[in-house]
N, C-alpha and C positions, 0 to 999 in steps of 0.2 A: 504493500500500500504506500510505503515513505516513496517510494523509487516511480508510482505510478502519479504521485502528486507530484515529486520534483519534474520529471517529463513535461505534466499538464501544465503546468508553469513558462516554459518555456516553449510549449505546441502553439501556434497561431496558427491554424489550415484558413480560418476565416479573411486574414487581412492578403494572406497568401493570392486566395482565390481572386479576391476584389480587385489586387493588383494586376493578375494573368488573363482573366475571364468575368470580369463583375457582369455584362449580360447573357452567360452561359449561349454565349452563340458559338463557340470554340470546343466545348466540353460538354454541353446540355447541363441539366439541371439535377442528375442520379444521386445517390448517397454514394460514397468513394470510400473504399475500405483498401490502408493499406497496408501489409503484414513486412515484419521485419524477423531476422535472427539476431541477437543480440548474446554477445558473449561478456563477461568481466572479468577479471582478475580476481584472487582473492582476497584483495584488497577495494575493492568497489570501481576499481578506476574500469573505463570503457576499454575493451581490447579490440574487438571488433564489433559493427554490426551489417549488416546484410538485406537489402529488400529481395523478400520470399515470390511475394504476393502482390506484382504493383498493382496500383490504384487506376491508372490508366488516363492519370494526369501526372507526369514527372514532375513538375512542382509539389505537387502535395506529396510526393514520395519523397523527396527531397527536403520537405519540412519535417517528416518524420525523422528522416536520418537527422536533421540538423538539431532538432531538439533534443535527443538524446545524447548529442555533442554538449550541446549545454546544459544539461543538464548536471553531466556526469563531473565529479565523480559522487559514485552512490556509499555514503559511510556503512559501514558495520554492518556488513551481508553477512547473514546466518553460516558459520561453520559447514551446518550440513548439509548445504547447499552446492558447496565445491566440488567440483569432478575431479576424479585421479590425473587427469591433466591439469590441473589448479585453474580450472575456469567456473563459470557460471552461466550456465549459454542456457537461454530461454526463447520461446518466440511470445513476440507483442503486437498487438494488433492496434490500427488509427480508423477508427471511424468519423467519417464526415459528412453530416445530411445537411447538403446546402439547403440553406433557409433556415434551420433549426436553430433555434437560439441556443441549442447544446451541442455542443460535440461529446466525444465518448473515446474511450479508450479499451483495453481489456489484457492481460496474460494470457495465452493460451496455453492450456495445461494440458499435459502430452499422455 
């Protein structure tokens, strides 16, 4: 949850969109879901991340990866959580329904 609020803090898909497409004459008007792979160290810092699942607007894939750049790094990732390669690799999901006054996020658990 710390690590899905630090992201949402620094995700902006909305001002994204306004600046590429603000009359969805380029992209239409769909909800945009975009998936990433995400690895850390075990120390929280970012090592890698990866789009899985683009959204099929590169900007907003591109807001995905960027936010979890600033976000990162993420403190005091649970021990248990490390892999025998000392990583943390999760996949995370960006949801974006243009118009909605909310956007959305999510872990996906494997």
């Amino acid at each position: 949850n710390r690590l899905k609020r630090q992201v949402a803090q620094n995700w902006d898909p909305a001002t994204v969109w306004r600046r590429t497409d603000p009359d969805g004459n380029k992209n239409g008007f769909k909800t945009r879901v975009t998936e990433v792979r995400v690895s850390l160290n075990a120390k929280g810092d970012l090592s890698k991340i990866v789009v899985t699942n683009p959204s099929g607007v590169a900007e907003l894939d591109e807001e995905a990866v960027r936010s979890f750049h600033a976000a990162a790094p993420f403190p005091n990732p649970p021990d248990g959580l490390v892999n025998k390669d000392g990583q943390i690799t999760f996949a995370f999901s960006f949801f974006f329904e243009i118009g909605s006054p909310r956007t959305s996020w999510r872990v996906i658990r494997q």
